[in-house]
N, C-alpha and C positions, 0 to 999 in steps of 0.2 A: 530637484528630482523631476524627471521628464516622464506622463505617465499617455499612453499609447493603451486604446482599446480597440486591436483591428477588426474586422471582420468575415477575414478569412484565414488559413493555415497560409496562404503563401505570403500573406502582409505580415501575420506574425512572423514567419521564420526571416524577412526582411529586418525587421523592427529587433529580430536577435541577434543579430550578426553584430551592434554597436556591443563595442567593451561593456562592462557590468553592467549589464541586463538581464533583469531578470524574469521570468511570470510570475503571474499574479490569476493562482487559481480559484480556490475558494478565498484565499487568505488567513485560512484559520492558524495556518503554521507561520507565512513568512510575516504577518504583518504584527503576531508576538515577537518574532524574532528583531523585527525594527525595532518595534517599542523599547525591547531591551538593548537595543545600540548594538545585538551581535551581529545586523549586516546594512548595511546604507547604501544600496543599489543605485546606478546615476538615471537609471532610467526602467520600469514598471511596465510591463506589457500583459493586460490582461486578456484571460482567456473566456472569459462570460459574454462576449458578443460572439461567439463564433460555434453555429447550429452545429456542426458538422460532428465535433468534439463531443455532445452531449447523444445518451438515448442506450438501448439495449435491444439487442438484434439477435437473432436466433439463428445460427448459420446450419446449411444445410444438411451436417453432419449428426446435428444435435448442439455442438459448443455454443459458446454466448461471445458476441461479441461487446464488452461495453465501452462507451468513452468515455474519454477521462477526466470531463467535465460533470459526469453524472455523480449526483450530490450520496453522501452516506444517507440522507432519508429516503431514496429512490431505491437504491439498493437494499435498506431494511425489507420493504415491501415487495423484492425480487422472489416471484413465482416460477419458478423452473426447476422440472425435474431431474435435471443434469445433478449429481452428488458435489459438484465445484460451484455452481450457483447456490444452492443451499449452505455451503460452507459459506459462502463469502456473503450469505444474508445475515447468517449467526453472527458473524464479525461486525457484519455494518450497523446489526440493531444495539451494541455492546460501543459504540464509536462514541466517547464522550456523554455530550447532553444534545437534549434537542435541538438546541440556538443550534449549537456545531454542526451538527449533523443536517440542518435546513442549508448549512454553506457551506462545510464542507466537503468536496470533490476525492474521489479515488486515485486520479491522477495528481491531484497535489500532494496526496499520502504517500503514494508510493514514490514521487519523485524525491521527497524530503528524507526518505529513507529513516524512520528514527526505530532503531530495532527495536523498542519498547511499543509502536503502533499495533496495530492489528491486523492490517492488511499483507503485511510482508509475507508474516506468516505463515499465513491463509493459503495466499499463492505460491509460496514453493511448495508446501501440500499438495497444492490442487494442480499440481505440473503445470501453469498457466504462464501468459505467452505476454512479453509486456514489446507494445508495440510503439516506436519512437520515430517521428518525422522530423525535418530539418529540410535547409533547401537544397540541400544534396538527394532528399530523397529519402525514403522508409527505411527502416531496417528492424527487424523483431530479434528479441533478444529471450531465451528463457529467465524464469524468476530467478529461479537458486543460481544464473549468472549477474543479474542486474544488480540485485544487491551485494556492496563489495566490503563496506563497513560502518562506522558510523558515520550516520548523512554521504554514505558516498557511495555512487550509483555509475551506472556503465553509461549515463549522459556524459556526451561530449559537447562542446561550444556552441550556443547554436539549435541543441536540440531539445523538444519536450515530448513529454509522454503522448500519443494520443488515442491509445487506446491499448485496454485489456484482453485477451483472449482466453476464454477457458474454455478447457476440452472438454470435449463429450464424454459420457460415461453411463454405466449402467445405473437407469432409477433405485434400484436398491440397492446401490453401495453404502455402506455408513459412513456418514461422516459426523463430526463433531469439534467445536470450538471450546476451548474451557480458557478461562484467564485468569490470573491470581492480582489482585491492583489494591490499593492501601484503602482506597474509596470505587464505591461507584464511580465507571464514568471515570478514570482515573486511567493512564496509562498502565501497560503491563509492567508485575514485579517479573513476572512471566506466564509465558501464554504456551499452548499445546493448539495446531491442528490437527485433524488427525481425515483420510480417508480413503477406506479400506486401509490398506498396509501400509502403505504412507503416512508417516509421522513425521511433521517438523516441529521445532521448539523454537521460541522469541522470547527476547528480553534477557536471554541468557550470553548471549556474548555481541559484538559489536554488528553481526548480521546475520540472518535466521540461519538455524543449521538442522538437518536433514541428522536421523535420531544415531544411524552409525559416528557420526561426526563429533558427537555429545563428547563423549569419553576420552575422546584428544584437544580437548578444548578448554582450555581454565574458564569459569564463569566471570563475568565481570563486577564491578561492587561499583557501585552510585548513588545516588541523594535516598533513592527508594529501596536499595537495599547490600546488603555483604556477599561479598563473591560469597561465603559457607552458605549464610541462607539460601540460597539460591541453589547450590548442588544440595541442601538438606532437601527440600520441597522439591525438585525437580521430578523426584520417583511417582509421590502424589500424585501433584498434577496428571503429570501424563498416564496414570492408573484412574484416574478420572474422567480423561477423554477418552480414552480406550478401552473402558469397561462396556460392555454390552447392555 
């Protein structure tokens, strides 16, 4: 295996273009995923030398721009009064354990797609804007399109996440994260974002779904739980984040 640490966005999208290549963000996801033989990449392109990708920015409007190298403990401690940065601290402080969260990235979460994570969530709640480069050049995609089902994302050949957007909003919109998980630090049996009148659900079917969407959707059943479980608990929850 061939392993490439470039230092800029345009050597990495070079270094993507060979067949099975893959990144290497935080590595909290792909390199379990090695471990356990479910993928053998011929060649490792990581994204930890390159400035550009990392940091959180306040754009003129109010939204937050962040990127997608910026780690789950950076974002626990994300101070902004926008009601989608406060969503997405609540999530990030709930992301595993601390090891994880000292290396794991936002843009390796959200590119891995696993609808039990936390972040998916978050951001089709929070209308946020997942932003993707290649050497073709940018293109931004909304959440509730990027995610299409399990681990599988509106990435095409070539391309990685490299950055988050989330909109502005009013300081006193409520918002709220709540997760249901077997243990602490555990991924979702399922999770509720919620903010103002936007409600999405995770863990409940193969990619987050927006709350109209629930009711035509069979729940899925997995190691952590039964399709029934999961529509029994589903009223809870989400009576949980959306109580006042």
């Amino acid at each position: 295996m061939e392993y490439l640490a470039p230092t800029s966005l345009d050597e990495a999208y070079r270094a993507l273009e060979t067949d099975d290549a893959r990144c290497l963000a935080g590595g909290q996801s792909l390199v379990a995923m090695m471990n356990l033989g479910l993928v053998s990449p011929a060649r490792l392109v990581s994204l930890r030398r390159i400035s550009s990708l990392r940091g959180v920015e306040v754009q003129r409007d109010g939204g937050v721009r962040i990127g997608a190298m910026t780690t789950h403990a950076e974002l626990a401690e994300l101070k902004h009064s926008s009601p989608a940065a406060r969503l997405l601290a609540q999530a990030a402080r709930v992301v595993a354990y601390p090891a994880v969260r000292a290396w794991g990235t936002i843009g390796g979460s959200v590119a891995h797609a696993d609808p039990a994570a936390d972040y998916p969530v978050v951001l089709v709640a929070a209308g946020a804007t997942i932003e993707i480069g290649s050497i073709r050049g940018t293109r931004r995609v909304p959440a509730q399109d990027f995610f299409r089902g399990l681990f599988d994302t509106a990435l095409e050949k070539g391309e990685i996440v490299t950055a988050i957007d989330l909109p502005p909003g009013p300081p006193d919109l409520p918002c709220k994260y709540e997760k249901l998980s077997l243990v602490a630090g555990d991924f979702a049996i399922l999770s509720v974002a919620a903010m103002g009148a936007e409600v999405a659900i995770g863990g409940y079917a193969p990619r987050p779904l927006k709350m109209n969407e629930v009711t035509r959707t069979e729940p899925m059943a997995d190691q952590r739980a039964s399709a029934e479980y999961r529509r029994r608990v589903l009223p809870e929850v989400v009576r949980r984040c959306t109580s006042r």
